[in-house]
Structures are given as structure tokens and as C-alpha cells.
VMD Tcl script that builds the backbone (N, CA, C; Angstrom):
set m [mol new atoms 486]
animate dup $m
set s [atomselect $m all]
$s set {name element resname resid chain x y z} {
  {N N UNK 1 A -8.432 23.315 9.593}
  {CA C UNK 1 A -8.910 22.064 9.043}
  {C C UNK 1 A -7.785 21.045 9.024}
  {N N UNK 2 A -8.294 19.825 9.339}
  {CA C UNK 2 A -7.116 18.641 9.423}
  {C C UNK 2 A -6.830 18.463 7.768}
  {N N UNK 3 A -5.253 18.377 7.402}
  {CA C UNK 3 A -4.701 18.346 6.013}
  {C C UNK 3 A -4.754 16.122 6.065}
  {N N UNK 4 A -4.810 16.065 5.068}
  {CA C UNK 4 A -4.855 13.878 4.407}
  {C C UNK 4 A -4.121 14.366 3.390}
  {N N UNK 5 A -3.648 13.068 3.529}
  {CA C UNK 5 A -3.257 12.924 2.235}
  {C C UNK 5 A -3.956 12.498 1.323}
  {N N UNK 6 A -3.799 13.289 0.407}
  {CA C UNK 6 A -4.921 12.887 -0.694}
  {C C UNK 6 A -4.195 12.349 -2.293}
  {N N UNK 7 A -3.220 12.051 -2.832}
  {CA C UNK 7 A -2.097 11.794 -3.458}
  {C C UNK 7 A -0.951 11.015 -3.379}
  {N N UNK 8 A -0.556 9.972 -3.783}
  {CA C UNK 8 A 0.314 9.504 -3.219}
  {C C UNK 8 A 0.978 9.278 -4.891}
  {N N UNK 9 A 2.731 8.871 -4.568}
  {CA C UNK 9 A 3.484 8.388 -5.946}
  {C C UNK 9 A 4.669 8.183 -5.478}
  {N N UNK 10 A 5.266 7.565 -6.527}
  {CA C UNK 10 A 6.842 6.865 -5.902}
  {C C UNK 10 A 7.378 7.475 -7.383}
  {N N UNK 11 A 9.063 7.554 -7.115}
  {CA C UNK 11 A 10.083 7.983 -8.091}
  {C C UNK 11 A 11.042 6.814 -7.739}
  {N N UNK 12 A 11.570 6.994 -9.246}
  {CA C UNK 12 A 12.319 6.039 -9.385}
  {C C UNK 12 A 14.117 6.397 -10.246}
  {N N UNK 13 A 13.879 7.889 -10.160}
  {CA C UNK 13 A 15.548 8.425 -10.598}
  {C C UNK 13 A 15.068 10.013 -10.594}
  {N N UNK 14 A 16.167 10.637 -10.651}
  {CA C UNK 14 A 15.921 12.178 -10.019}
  {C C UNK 14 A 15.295 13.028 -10.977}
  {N N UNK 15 A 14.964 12.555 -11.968}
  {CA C UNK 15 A 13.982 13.394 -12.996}
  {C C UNK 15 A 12.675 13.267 -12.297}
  {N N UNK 16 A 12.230 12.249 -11.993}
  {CA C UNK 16 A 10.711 11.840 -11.638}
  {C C UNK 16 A 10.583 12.598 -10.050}
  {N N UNK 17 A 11.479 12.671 -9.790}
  {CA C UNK 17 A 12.055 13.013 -8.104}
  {C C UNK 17 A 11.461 14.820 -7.890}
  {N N UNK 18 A 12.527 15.351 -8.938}
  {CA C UNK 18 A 12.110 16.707 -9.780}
  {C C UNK 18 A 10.724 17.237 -9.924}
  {N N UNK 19 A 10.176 16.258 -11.019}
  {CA C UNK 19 A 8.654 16.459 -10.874}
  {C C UNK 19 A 7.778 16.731 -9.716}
  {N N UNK 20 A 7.796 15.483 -9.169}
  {CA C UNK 20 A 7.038 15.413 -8.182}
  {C C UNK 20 A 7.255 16.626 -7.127}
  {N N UNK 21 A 8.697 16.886 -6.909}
  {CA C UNK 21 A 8.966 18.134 -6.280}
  {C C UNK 21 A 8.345 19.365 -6.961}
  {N N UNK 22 A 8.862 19.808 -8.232}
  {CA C UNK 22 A 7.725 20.694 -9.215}
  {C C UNK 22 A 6.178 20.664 -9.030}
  {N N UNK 23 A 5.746 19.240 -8.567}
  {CA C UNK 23 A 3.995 19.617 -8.405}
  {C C UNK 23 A 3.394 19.613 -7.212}
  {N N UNK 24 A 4.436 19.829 -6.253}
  {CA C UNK 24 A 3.698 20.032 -4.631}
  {C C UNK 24 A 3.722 18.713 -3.970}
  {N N UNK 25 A 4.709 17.662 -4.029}
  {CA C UNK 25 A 4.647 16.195 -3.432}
  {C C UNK 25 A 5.672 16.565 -2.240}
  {N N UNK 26 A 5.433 15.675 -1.372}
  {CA C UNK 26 A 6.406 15.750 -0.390}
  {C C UNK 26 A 7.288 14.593 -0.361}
  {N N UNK 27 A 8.705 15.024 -0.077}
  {CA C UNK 27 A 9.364 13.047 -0.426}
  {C C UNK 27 A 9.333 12.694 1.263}
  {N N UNK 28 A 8.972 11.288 1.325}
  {CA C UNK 28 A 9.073 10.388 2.320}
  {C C UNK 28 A 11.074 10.185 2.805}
  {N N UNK 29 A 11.553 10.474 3.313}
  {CA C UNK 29 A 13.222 10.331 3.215}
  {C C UNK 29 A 13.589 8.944 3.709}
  {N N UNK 30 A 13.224 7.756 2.890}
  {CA C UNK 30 A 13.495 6.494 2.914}
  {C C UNK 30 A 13.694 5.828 1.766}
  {N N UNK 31 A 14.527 5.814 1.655}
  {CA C UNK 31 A 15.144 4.733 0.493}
  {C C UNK 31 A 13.904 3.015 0.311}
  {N N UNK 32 A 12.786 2.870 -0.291}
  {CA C UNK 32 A 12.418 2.114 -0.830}
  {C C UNK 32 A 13.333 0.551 -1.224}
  {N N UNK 33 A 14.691 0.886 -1.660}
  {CA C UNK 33 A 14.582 -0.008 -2.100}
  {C C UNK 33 A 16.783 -0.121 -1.795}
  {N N UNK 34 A 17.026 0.093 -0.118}
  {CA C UNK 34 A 18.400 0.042 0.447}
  {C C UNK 34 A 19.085 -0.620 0.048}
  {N N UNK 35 A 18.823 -2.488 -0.246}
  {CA C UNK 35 A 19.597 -3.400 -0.231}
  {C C UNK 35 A 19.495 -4.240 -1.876}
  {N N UNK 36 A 18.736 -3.642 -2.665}
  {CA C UNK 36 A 17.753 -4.101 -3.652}
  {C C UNK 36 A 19.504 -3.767 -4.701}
  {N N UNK 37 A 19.027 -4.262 -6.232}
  {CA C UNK 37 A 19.916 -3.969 -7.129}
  {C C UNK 37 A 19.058 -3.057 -8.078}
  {N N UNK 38 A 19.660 -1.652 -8.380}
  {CA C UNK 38 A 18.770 -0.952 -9.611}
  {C C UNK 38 A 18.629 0.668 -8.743}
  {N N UNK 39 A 17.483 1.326 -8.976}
  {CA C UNK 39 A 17.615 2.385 -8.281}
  {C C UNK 39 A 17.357 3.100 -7.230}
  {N N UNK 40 A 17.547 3.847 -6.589}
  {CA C UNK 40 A 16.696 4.334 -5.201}
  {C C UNK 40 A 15.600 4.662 -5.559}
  {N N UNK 41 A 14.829 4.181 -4.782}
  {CA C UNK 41 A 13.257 4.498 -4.889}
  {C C UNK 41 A 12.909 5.307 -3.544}
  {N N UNK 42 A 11.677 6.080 -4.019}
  {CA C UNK 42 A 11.535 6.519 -2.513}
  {C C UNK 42 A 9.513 7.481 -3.239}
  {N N UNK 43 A 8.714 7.192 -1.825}
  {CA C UNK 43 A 7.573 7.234 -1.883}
  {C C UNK 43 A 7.369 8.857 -1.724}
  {N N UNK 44 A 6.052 9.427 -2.252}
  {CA C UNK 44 A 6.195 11.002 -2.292}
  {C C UNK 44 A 4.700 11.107 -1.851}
  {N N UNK 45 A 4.241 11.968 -1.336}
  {CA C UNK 45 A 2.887 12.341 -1.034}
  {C C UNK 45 A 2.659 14.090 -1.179}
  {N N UNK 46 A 1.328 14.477 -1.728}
  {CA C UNK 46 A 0.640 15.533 -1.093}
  {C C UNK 46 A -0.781 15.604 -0.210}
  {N N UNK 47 A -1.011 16.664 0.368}
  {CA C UNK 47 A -1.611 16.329 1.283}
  {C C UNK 47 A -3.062 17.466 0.989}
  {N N UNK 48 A -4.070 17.824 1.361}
  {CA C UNK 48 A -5.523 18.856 1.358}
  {C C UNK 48 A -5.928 18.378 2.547}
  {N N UNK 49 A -7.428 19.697 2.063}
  {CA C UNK 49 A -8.327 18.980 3.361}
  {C C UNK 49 A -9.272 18.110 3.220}
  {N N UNK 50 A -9.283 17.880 1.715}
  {CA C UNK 50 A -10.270 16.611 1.252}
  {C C UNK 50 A -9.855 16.447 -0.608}
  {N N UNK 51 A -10.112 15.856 -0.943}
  {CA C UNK 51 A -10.934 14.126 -0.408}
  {C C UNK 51 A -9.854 13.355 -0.320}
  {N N UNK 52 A -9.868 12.805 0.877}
  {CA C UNK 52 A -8.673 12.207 2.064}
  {C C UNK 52 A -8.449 10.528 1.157}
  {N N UNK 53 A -7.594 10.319 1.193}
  {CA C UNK 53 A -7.134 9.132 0.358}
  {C C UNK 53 A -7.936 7.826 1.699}
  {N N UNK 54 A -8.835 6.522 1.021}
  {CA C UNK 54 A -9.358 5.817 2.253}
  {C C UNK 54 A -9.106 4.581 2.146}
  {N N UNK 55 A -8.512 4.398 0.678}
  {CA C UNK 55 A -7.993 2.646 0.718}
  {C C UNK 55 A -6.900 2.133 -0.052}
  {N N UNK 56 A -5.874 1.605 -0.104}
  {CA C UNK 56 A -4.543 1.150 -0.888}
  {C C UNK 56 A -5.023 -0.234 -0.802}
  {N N UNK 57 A -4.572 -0.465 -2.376}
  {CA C UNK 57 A -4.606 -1.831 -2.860}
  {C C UNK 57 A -3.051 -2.028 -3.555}
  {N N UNK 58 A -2.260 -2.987 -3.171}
  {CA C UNK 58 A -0.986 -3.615 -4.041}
  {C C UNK 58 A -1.265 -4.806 -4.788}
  {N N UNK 59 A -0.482 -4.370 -6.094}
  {CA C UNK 59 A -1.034 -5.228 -7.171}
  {C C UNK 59 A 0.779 -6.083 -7.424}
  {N N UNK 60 A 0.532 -7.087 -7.636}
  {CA C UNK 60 A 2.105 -7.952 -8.137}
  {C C UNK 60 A 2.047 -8.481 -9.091}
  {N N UNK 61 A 0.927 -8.649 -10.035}
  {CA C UNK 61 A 0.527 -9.556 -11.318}
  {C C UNK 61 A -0.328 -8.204 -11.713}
  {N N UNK 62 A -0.284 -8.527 -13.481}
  {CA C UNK 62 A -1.335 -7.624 -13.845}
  {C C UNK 62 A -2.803 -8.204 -13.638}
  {N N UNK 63 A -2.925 -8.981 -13.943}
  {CA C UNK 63 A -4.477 -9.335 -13.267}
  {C C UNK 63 A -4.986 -8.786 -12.285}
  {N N UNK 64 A -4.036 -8.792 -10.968}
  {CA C UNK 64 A -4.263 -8.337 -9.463}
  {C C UNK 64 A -5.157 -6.797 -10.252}
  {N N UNK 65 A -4.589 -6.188 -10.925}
  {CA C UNK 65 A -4.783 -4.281 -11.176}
  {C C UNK 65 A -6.021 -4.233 -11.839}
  {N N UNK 66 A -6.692 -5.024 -12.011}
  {CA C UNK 66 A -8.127 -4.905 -12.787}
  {C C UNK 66 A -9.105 -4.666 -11.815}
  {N N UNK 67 A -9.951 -3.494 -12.483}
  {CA C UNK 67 A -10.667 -2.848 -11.655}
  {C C UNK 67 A -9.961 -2.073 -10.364}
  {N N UNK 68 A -9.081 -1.968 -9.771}
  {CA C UNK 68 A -9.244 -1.511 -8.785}
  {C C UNK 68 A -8.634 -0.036 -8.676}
  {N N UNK 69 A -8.908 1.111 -9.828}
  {CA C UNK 69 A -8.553 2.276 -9.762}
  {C C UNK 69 A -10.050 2.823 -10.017}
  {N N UNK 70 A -9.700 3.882 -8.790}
  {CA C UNK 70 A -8.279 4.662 -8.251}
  {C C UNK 70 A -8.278 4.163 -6.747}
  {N N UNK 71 A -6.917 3.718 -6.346}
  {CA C UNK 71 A -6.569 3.164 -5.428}
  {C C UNK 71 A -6.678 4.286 -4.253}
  {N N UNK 72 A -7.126 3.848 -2.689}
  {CA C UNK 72 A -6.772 5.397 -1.573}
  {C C UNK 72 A -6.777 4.439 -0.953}
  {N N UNK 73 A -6.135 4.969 0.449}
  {CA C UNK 73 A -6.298 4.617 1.899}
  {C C UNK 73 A -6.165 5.629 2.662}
  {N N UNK 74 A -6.764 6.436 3.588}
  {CA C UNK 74 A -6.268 7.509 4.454}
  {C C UNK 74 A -5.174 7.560 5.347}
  {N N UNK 75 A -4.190 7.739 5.215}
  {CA C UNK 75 A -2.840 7.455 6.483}
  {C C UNK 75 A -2.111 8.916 6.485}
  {N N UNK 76 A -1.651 8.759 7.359}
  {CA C UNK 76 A -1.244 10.340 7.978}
  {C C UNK 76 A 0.468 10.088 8.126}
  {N N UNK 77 A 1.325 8.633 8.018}
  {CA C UNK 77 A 2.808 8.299 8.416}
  {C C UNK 77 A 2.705 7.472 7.277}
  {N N UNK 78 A 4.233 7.565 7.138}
  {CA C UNK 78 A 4.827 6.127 6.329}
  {C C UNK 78 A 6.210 5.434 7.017}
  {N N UNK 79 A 6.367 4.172 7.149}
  {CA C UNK 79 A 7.948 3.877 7.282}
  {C C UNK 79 A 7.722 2.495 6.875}
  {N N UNK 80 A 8.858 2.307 6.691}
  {CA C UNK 80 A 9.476 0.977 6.356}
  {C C UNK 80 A 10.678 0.018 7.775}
  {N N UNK 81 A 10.130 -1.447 7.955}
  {CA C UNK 81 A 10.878 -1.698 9.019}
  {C C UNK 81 A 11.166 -3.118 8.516}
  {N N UNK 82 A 12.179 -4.023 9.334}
  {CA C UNK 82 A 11.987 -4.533 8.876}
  {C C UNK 82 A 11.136 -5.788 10.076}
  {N N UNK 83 A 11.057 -7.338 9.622}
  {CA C UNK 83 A 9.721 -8.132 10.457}
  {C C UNK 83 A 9.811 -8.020 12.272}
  {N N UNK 84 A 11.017 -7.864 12.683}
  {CA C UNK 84 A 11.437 -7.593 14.044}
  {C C UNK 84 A 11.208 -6.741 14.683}
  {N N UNK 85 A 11.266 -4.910 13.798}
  {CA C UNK 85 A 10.867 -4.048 14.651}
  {C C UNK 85 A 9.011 -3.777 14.688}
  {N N UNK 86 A 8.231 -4.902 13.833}
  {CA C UNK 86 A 6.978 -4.738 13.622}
  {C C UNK 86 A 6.184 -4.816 14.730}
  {N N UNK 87 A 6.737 -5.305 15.805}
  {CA C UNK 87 A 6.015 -4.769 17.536}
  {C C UNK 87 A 6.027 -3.253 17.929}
  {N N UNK 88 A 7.099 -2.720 17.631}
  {CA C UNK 88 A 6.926 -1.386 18.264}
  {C C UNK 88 A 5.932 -0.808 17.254}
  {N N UNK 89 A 5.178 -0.366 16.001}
  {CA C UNK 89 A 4.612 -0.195 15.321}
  {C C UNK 89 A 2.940 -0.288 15.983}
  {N N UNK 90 A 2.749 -1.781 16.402}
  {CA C UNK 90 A 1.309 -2.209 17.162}
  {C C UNK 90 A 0.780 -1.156 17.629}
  {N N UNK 91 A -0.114 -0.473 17.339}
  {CA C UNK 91 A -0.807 0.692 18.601}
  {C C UNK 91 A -1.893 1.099 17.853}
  {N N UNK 92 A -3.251 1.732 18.135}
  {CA C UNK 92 A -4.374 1.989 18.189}
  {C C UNK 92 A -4.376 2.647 17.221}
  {N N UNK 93 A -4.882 2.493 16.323}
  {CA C UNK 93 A -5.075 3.252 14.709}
  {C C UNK 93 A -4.242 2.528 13.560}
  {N N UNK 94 A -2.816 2.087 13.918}
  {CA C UNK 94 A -1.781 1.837 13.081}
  {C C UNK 94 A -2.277 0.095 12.387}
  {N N UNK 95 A -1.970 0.053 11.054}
  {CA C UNK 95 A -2.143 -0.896 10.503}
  {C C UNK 95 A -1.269 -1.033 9.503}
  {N N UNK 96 A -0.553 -2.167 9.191}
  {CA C UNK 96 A 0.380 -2.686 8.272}
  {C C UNK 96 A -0.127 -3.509 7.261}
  {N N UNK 97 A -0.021 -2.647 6.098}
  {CA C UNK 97 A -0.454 -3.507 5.176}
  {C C UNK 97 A 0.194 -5.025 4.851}
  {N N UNK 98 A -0.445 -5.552 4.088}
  {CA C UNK 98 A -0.123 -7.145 3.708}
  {C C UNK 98 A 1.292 -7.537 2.718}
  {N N UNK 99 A 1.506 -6.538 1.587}
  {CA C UNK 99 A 2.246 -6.932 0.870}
  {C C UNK 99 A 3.398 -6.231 1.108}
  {N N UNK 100 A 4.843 -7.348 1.138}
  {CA C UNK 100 A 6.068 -7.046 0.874}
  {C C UNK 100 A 6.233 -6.077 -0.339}
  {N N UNK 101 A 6.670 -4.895 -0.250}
  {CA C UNK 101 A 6.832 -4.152 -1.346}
  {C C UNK 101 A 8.543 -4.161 -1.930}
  {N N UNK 102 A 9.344 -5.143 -1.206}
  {CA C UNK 102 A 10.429 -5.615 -2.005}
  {C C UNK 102 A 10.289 -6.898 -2.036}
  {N N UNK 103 A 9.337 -7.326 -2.534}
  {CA C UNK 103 A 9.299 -8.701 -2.758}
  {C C UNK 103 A 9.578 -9.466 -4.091}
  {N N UNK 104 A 10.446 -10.223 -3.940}
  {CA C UNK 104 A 11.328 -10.855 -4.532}
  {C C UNK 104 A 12.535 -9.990 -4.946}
  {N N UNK 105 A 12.529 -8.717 -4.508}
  {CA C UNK 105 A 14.008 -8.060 -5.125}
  {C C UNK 105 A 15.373 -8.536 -4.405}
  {N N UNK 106 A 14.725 -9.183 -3.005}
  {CA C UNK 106 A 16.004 -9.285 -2.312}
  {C C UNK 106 A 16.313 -7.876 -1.089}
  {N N UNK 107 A 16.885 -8.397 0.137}
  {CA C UNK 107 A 16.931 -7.305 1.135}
  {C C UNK 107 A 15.750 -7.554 1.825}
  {N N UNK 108 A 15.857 -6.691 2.804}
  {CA C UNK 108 A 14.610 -6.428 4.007}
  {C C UNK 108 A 13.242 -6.413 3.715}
  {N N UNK 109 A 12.383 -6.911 4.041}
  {CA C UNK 109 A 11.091 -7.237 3.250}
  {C C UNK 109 A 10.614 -5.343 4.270}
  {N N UNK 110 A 10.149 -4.911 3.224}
  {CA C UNK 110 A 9.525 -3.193 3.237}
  {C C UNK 110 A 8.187 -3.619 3.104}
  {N N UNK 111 A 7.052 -2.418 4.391}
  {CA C UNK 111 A 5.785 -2.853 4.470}
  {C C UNK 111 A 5.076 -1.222 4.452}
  {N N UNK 112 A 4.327 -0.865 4.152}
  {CA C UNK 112 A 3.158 0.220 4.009}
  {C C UNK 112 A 2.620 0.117 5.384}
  {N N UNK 113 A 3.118 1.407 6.384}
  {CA C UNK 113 A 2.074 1.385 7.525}
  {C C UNK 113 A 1.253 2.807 7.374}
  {N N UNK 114 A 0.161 2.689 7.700}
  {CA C UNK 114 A -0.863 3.675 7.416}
  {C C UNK 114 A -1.775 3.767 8.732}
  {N N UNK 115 A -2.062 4.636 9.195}
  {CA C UNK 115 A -2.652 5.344 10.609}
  {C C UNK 115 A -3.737 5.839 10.188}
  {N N UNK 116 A -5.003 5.298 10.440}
  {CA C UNK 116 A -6.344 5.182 10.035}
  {C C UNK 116 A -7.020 7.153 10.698}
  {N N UNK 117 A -8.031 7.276 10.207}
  {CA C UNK 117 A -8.457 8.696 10.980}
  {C C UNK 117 A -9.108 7.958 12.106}
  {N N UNK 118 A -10.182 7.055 12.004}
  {CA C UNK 118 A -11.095 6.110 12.727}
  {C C UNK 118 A -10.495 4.690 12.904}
  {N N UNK 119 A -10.875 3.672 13.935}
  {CA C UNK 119 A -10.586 2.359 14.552}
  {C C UNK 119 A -11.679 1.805 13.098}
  {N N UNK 120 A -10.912 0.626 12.759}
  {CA C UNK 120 A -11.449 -0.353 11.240}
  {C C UNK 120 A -11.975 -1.574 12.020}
  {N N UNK 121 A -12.553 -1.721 12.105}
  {CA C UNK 121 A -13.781 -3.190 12.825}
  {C C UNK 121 A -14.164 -4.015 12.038}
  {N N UNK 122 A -13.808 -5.367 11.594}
  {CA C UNK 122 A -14.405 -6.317 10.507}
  {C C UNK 122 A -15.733 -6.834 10.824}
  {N N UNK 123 A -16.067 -6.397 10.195}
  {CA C UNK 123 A -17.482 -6.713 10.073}
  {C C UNK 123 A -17.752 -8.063 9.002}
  {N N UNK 124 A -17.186 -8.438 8.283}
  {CA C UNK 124 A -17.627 -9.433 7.208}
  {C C UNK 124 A -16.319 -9.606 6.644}
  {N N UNK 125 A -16.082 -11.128 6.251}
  {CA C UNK 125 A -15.111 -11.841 5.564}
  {C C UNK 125 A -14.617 -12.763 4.113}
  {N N UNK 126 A -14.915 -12.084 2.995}
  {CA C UNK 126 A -14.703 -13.052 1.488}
  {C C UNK 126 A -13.676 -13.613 0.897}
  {N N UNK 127 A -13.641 -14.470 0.518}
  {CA C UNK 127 A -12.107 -14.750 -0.109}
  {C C UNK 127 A -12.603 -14.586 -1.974}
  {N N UNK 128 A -12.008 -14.502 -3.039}
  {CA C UNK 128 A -11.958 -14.637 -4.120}
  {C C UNK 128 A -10.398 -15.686 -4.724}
  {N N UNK 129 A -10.942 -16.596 -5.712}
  {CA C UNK 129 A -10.280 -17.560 -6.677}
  {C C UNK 129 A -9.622 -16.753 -7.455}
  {N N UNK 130 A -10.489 -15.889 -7.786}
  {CA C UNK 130 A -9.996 -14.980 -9.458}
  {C C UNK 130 A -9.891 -13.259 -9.012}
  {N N UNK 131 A -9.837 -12.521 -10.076}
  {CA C UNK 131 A -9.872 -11.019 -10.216}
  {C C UNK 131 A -11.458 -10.829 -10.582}
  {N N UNK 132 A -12.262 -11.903 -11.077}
  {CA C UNK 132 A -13.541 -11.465 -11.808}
  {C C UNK 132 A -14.635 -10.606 -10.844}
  {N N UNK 133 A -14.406 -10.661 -9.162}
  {CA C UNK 133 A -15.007 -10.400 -8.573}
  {C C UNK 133 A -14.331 -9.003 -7.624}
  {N N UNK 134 A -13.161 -8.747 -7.850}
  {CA C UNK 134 A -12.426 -7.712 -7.352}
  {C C UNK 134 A -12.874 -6.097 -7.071}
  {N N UNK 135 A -13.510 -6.352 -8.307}
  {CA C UNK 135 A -14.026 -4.639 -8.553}
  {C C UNK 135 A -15.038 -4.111 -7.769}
  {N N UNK 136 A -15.839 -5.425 -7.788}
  {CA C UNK 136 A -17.046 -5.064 -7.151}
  {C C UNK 136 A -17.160 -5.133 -5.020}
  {N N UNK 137 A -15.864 -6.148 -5.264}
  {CA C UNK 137 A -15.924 -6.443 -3.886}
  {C C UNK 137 A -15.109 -4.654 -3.038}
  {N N UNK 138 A -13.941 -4.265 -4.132}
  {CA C UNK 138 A -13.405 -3.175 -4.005}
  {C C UNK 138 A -14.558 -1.560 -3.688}
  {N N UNK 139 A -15.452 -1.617 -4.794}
  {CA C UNK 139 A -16.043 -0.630 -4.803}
  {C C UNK 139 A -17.451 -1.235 -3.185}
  {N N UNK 140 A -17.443 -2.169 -2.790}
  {CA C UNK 140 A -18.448 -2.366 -1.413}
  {C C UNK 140 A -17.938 -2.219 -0.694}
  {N N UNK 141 A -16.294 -1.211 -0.351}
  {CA C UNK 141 A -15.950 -1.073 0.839}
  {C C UNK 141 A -15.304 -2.155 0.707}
  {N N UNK 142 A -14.663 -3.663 0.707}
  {CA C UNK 142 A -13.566 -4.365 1.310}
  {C C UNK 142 A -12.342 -4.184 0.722}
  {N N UNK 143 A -11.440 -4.350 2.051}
  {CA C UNK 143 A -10.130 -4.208 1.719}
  {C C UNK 143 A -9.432 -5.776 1.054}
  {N N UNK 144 A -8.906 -5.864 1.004}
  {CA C UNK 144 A -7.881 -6.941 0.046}
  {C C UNK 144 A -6.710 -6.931 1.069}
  {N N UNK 145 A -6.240 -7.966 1.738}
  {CA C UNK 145 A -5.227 -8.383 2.103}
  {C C UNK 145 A -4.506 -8.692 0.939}
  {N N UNK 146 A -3.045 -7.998 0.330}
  {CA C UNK 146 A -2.779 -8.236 -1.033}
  {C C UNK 146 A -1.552 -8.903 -0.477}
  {N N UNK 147 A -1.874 -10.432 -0.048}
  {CA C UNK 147 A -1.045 -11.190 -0.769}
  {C C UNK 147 A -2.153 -12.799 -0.546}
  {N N UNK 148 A -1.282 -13.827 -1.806}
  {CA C UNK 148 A -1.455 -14.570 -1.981}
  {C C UNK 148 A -1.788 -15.675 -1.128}
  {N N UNK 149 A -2.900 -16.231 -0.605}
  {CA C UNK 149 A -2.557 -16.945 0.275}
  {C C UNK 149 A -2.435 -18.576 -0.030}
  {N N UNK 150 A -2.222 -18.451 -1.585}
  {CA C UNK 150 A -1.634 -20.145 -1.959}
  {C C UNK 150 A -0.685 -19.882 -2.635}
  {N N UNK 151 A 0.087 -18.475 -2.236}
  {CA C UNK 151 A 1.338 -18.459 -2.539}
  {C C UNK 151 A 2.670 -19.662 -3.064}
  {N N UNK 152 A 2.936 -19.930 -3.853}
  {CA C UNK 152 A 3.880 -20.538 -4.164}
  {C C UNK 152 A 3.167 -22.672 -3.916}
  {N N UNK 153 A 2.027 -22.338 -3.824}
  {CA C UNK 153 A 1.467 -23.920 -3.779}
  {C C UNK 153 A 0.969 -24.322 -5.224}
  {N N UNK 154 A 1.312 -23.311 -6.228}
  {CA C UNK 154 A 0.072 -23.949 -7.103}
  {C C UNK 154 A -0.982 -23.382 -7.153}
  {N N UNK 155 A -1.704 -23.525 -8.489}
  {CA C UNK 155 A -2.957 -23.131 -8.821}
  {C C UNK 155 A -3.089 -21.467 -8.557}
  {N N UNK 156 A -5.037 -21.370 -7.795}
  {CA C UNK 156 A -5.526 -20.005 -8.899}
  {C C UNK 156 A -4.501 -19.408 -7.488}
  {N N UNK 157 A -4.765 -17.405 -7.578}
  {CA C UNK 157 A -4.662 -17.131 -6.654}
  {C C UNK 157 A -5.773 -17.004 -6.101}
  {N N UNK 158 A -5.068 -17.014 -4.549}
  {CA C UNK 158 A -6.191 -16.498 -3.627}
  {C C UNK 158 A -6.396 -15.598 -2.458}
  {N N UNK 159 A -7.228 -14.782 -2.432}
  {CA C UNK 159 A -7.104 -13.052 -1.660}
  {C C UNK 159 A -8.137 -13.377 -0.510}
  {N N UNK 160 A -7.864 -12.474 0.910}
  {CA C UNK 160 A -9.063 -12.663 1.708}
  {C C UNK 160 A -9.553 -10.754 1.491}
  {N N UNK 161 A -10.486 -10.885 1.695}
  {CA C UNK 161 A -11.188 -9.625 1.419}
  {C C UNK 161 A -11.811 -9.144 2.828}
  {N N UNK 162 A -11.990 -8.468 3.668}
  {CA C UNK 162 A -12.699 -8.045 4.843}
  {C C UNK 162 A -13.282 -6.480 5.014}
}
mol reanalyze $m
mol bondsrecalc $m
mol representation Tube
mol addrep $m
């Protein structure tokens, strides 16, 4: 049977590191957070033969986090690159998520790539003003491009959903 990951978690100092090692996680061997000030971070996964993780959502505000647990996406790789080597990455299954996950710490902007089981086809396109509609748009199947796209202009935020 094909093993998913079905679990995912990040540590953030060698106690948590410990744990996760103690409960069957596997560590990703990438430093999260190379150029950043504070501690090494680094992403951990376990894996079954179900129920396969099918969608990741990143949250940067607490608002963003309403409604949308429990977070999955199915991906089988992880790495971190930085915006230059994001061509060699391009290829049939592979998709890069939206949000800088060192964003604003400073250093190499770090991205979530995840390798689908199946090809993702958009079928339909929403944007949302607010969080009031998140949950529901979350639980119909759309993904959330999680970042801002009136980033730093002012006013509400705003997400495209597909």
C-alpha cells in the first residue's frame, strides 16, 4: 500500500525535536529558519496508508485561523528554495504554495512545495474581504492562496480561493 503523509508539525528547540522523535515523526533535515534571528526550526512528518493529508492552509493573523481546522494537503516532498531556484521545482504534480513562511523574519523567503497524488484543475474562482466566509469556502473543497493580495495597500484583507 502507498504510505501519505498523514501528520505534519514543526519544532522549535530540541525538547519538541525529542518528542516528535518519541512519537514516530520524521524530521525534514532543513533548517526552517538559516538566516532568521531566534531558533532552528525544522518541519517533521509521519506518514500511513490513510487518511492521506489533502489540503494546507497558512495562517499570518489570527483571524486568517478561524475555521480552518484541521488543516491537510497530500504531498509526498518538502524543500525550501529560495525565488531563483523556483524553475527547477516546475514539473507535473509539484505545486508551491503561496505563503512566505519566513516572512518578515528576514533571510531567504522559504516556500511549502507539495507533490499532489492527482493533477489539481481549477475549476472555479472566489475571492473573500473577510474570514466570515472561510470555513465554508474551506470545507467546499477550495484552496486559499494564503497571501494577501492588498498586501501592504490598506484596508480589509484579501484571499483568492480556487
Amino acid at each position: 500500500m502507498p504510505q501519505y503523509i498523514t501528520d505534519i508539525d514543526v519544532s522549535v528547540n530540541e525538547a519538541e525535536q525529542h518528542q516528535l522523535c518519541k512519537h514516530g515523526f520524521t524530521q525534514v533535515h532543513v533548517n526552517l529558519n538559516p538566516e532568521g534571528k531566534g531558533n532552528t526550526i525544522y518541519l517533521w512528518y509521519k506518514t500511513s496508508d490513510c487518511p492521506a493529508i489533502t489540503r494546507i492552509q497558512f495562517s499570518f493573523t489570527d483571524k486568517m485561523k478561524e475555521g480552518l481546522v484541521p488543516l491537510s494537503m497530500m504531498f509526498q516532498s518538502w524543500s525550501s528554495t529560495d525565488a531563483e531556484a523556483d524553475a527547477t521545482k516546475v514539473q507535473p504534480l509539484w505545486e508551491r504554495l503561496t505563503c512566505d513562511l519566513n516572512r518578515r523574519a528576514g533571510g531567504n523567503w522559504i516556500y511549502l512545495w507539495v507533490k499532489r497524488e492527482t493533477q489539481t484543475y481549477i475549476c472555479d474562482i472566489n475571492a473573500t474581504l473577510n474570514s466570515s466566509s472561510d470555513a465554508t469556502l474551506f470545507h467546499q473543497g477550495y484552496i486559499r492562496m494564503d497571501e494577501d493580495t492588498n498586501r501592504d495597500a490598506g484596508g480589509a484583507y484579501v484571499f483568492l480561493w480556487y
